[in-house]
N, C-alpha and C positions, 0 to 999 in steps of 0.2 A: 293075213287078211285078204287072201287073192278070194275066199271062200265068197267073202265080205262084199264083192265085184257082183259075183256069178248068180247067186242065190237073191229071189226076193227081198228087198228090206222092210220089215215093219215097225215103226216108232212107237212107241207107248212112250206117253208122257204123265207120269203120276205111276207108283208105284203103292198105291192105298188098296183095299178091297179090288177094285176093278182092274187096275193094271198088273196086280200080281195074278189077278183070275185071269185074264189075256195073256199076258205070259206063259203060266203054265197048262193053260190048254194048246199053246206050240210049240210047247216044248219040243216035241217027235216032227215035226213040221220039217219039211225041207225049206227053210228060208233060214233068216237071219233076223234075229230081235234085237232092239235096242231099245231097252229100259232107261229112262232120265228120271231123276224127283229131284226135287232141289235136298234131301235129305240120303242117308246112307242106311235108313232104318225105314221097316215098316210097323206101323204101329196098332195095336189093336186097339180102337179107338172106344169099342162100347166098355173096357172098362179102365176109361180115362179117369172116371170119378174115381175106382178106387187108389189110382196115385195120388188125386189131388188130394185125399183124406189120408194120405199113408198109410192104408191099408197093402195096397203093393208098391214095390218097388220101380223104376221104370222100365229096369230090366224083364222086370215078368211079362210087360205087355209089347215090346218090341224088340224085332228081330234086324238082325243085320237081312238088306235087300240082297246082298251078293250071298250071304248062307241061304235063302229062301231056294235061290234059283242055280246055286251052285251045281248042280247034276245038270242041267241044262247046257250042254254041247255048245248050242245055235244062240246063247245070248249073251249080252254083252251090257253092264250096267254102267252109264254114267251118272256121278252125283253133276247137278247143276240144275240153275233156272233155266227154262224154257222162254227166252223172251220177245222171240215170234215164231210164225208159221207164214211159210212162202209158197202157198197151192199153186202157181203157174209153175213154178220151179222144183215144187216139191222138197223142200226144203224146210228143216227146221233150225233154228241159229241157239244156240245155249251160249249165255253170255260167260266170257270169258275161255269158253273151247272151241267154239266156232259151228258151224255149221255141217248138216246131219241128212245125207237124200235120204226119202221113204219112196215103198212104193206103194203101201198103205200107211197111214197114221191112226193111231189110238189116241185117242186127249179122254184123260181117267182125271182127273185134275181135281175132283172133288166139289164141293158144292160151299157157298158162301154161307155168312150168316141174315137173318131175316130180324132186323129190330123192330117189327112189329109196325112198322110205321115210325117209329119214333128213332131215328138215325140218331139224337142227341145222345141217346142213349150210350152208343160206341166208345164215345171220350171216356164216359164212367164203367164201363163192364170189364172183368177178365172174361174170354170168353174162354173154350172148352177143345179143342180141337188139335193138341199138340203135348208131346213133351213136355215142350216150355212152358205150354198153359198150365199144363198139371201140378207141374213144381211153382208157379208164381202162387195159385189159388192154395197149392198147399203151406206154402210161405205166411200167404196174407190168413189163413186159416187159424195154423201153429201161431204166430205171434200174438193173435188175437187171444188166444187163450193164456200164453205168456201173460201176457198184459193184463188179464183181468184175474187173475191167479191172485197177482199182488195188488190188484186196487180191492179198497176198502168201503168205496161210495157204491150202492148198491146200481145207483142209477145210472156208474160209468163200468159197473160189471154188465147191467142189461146192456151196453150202447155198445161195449164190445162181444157179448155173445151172442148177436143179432145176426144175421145173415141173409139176404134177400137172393133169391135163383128167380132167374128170368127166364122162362123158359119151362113148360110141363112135358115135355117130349119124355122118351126115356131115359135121357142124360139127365133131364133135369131133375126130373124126378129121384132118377137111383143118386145125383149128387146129395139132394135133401135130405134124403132116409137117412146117405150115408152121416152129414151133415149132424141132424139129430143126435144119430146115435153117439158123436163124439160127445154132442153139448153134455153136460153135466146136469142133473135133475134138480 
């Protein structure tokens, strides 16, 4: 680690589209990266719908963050929360490893959800943005269809093949289609 001393540091913190695009554009850089995500994987997010519909698996759409950047010499990945930044000091603290100098910082951290106005909304939504999202929605999907497989009252097969997407973006959208195409005709 004496390398680790001598050489510039740069933190990236988010390893999603934009921290892995920052990383491997310095890759050949004479400094030193440090990659943190609170995860060990990066995920290909646009096709998060087709896990949540089991059309892939979650293997197909994420990759270990340390294989992405493995040929990379100059970088160094930790999985942990980021949970401050200290600009006078220069410092970033990851709970539980401790603290991290840069002498640039990247914050790739990704972007929130927008409820429209309607925050109420959050208590009741699965949103879309993760792994876990993808397996709860494909959970709450599959069972739904379980469940109306064997009901006989027509009105509690529509009440479970019903499904509401909030949201017309692209995810929302390719979820629906996906969506659709499972429902039965």
């Amino acid at each position: 680690m004496q390398d680790y001393e001598k050489r510039p540091v740069v933190v990236i913190v988010g390893a999603g589209f934009g921290g892995i695009t920052a990383a491997r554009r310095l890759a050949r850089s004479n400094i030193q990266v440090l990659l943190i995500d609170r995860t060990n994987h990066h995920v290909f997010q646009p096709l998060l719908y087709q896990t949540a519909t089991a059309a892939l698996a979650p293997s197909d759409i994420a990759s270990p963050i340390r294989g992405i950047v493995r040929c990379q010499l100059n970088t160094t990945v930790i999985m942990g929360e980021v949970t401050g930044v200290d600009r006078v000091r220069r410092m970033v603290t990851v709970r539980e490893t401790g603290e991290f100098g840069y002498d640039c910082l990247i914050l790739a951290t990704g972007a929130g959800y927008s409820w429209f106005g309607h925050d109420e909304w959050e208590a009741h939504a699965t949103v879309l943005k993760s792994l876990e999202d993808a397996e709860a929605i494909k959970l709450r999907l599959l069972s739904a269809f379980e469940w109306a497989e064997s009901r006989t009252s027509t009105t509690k097969i529509e009440r479970l093949m019903t499904f509401v997407v909030v949201g017309g973006g692209p995810t929302g959208v390719e979820l629906a289609g996906a969506i659709a195409e499972l429902r039965p005709v």
